[in-house]
C-alpha positions, 0 to 999 in steps of 0.5 A, a space after each residue: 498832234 496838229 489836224 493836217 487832213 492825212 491819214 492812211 490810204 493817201 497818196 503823196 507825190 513828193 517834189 523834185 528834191 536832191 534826196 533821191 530817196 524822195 524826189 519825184 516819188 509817190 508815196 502810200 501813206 500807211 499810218 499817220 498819227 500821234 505816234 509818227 508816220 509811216 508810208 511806202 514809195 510806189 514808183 522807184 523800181 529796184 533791179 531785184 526781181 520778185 522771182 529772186 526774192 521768193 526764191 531765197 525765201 524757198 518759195 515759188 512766184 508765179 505774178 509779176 517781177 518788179 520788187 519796188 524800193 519802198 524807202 531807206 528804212 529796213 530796206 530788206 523787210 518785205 510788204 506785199 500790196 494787194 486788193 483785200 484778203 481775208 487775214 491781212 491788214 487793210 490799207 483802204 477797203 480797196 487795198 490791203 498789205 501783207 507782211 507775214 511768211 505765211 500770207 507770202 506764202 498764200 500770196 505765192 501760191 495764188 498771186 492776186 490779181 492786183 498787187 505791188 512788192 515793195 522792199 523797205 519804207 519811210 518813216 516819220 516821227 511824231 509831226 516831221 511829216 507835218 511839217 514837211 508838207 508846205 514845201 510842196 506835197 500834192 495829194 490824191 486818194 489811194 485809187 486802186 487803179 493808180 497804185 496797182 495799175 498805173 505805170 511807175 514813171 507815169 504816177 508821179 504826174 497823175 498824183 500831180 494832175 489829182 493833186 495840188 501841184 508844187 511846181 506851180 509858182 502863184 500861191 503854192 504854199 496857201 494852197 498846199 496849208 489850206 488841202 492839209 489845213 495847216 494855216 489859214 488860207 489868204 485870199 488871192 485878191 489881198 495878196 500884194 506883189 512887193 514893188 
């Protein structure tokens, strides 16, 4: 597979698009390699509230009431982001995933203190997420604080003031393919307007 400089534990802030399931999302990418991609969408709320979710699994909640719509893909499996506990899997030495009934309920028991329901995922296979990327990704570290505590309709344009920004209409592309080194980056000087 091509070097493209993701890996796990990276924020992604898809453009505008007219597939609502990405546009304007921010995703946590979760795996990234040989065998394709996988990532959650942080920033699109669902009308399903945790409460009700652990309640059909009979089990008790006492944290926050937001389940997010993490992606088209297996919309009714579960992911619990969290800050790391022992026993589950980690995203960055700064967040962790649960996916388990046994680590919900633990999680149910106790809630962390900084956590994220999520319902459903995106996937990628092999070099799709790759060659997706020149039509404008921008891109910013998994910070704890932007995934657990920063506002849904307010992460978008924070990803977007870290990263590098598509809207923007000068040299986008090079920039986007230089971040992720997917081509050479042709400086700005040689670059000609057509007449």
């Amino acid at each position: 597979m091509a070097k493209t400089g993701l890996q796990p534990g990276v924020l992604l802030a898809m453009p505008a698009s007219s597939d609502l399931t990405l546009s304007r999302a921010v995703l946590l990418l979760i795996r990234h390699g040989d065998q394709g991609s996988f990532g959650l969408v942080l920033n699109h709320p669902s009308i399903m509230k945790t409460s009700e979710l652990f309640d059909s699994l009979r089990l008790s909640w006492r944290g926050e009431d937001v389940v997010f719509r993490g992606g088209p893909v297996s919309a009714e499996k579960g992911w619990v982001l969290h800050e790391p506990i022992a026993g589950t899997v980690s995203i960055t030495s700064q967040i962790g995933m649960s996916t388990t009934i046994e680590q919900l309920r633990a999680i149910a028991t106790t809630p962390p203190a900084r956590f994220k329901m999520v319902l459903g995922s995106i996937d990628w296979a092999p070099g799709q997420l790759a060659r997706a990327l020149p039509r404008g990704v921008a891109r910013a570290d998994a910070d704890p604080a932007l995934v657990f505590e920063t506002a849904p309709e307010l992460l978008w344009d924070r990803v977007q003031a870290i990263g590098v920004e598509p809207a923007d209409p000068h040299g986008i592309g090079a920039r986007i393919r230089r971040l992720f080194g997917l081509a050479p980056a042709i400086p700005r000087a040689t670059m000609r307007r057509p007449r």
